[in-house]
C-alpha positions as CSV (number, residue, x, y, z in Angstrom):
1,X,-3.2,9.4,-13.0
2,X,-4.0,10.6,-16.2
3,X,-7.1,13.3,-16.3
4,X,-10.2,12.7,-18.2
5,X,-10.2,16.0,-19.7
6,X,-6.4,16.2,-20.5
7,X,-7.1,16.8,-24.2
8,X,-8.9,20.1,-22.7
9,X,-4.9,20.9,-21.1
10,X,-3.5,23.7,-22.2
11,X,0.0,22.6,-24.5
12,X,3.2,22.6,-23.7
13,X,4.6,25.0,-26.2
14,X,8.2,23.0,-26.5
15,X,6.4,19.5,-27.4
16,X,2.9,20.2,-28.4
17,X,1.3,17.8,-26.2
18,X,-1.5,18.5,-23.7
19,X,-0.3,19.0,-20.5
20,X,-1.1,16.6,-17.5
21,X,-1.4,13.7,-19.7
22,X,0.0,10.9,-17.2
23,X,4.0,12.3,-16.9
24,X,3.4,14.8,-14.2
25,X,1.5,15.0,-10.8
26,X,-1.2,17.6,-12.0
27,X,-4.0,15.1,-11.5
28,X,-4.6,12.6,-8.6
29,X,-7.1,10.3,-7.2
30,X,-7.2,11.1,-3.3
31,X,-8.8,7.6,-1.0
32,X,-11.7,7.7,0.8
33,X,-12.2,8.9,4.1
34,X,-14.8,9.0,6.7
35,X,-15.9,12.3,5.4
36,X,-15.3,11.7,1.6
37,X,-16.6,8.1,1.3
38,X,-16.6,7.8,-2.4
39,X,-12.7,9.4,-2.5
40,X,-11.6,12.9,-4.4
41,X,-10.4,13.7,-7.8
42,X,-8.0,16.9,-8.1
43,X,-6.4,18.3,-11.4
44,X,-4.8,21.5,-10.8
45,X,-5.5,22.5,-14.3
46,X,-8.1,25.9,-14.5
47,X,-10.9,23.9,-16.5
48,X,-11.1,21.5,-14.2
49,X,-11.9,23.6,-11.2
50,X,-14.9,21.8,-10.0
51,X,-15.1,18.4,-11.0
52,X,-15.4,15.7,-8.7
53,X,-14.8,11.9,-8.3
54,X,-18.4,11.6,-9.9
55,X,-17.6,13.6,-13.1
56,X,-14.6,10.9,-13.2
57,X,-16.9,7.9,-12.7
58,X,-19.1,9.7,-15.5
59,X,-16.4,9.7,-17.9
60,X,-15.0,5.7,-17.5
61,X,-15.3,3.7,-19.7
62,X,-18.0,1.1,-19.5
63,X,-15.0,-1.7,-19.4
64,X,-13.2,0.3,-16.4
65,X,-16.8,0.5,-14.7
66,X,-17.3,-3.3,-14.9
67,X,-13.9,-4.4,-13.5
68,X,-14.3,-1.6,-10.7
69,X,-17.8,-3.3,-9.4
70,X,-16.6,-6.6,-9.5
71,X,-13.5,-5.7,-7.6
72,X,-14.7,-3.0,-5.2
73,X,-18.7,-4.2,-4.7
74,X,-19.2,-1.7,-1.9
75,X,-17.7,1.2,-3.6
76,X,-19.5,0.8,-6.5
77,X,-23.0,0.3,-4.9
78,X,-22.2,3.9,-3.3
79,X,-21.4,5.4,-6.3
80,X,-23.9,4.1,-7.8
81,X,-26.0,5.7,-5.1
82,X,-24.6,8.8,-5.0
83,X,-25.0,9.4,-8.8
84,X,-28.8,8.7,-8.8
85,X,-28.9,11.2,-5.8
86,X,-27.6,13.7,-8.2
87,X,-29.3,13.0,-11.1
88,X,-32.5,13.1,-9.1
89,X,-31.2,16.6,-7.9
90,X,-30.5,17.8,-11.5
91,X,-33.9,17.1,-13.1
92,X,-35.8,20.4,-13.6
């Protein structure tokens, strides 16, 4: 998959590009699981460190969003869930 944040990639100094943008395996979205219900996101880029499948949802497009619900109805209501939960955890 191509990372969110790849413009944030350090560049490749033959090319100039951003590294991790779609040609190599430094990003991936991992399935749910019983544990992880909503799935996992991993870059192995440093500035990434720390982001989850929810930053990824956060950074969609409003398009991608639309087409996810409609496929995936369940998936999205607990995303949906899960990013009130943290919102409501985040206000001061």
């Amino acid at each position: 998959m191509r990372c969110p944040w790849v413009h944030e990639h350090s560049r490749d100094d033959h090319s100039g590009k951003a590294r991790g943008g779609g040609d190599d395996s430094s990003a991936a979205l991992l399935p749910p699981t019983g544990e992880v219900r909503l799935g996992a996101f991993r870059c192995q880029h440093a500035h990434c460190v720390g982001r989850t499948i929810l930053d990824v949802i956060r950074a969609l497009p409003y398009e991608a969003i639309e087409r996810a619900a409609r496929a995936h109805p369940a998936a999205y209501q607990r995303a949906v869930y899960r990013l009130a939960l943290n919102a409501k955890r985040d206000k001061p």
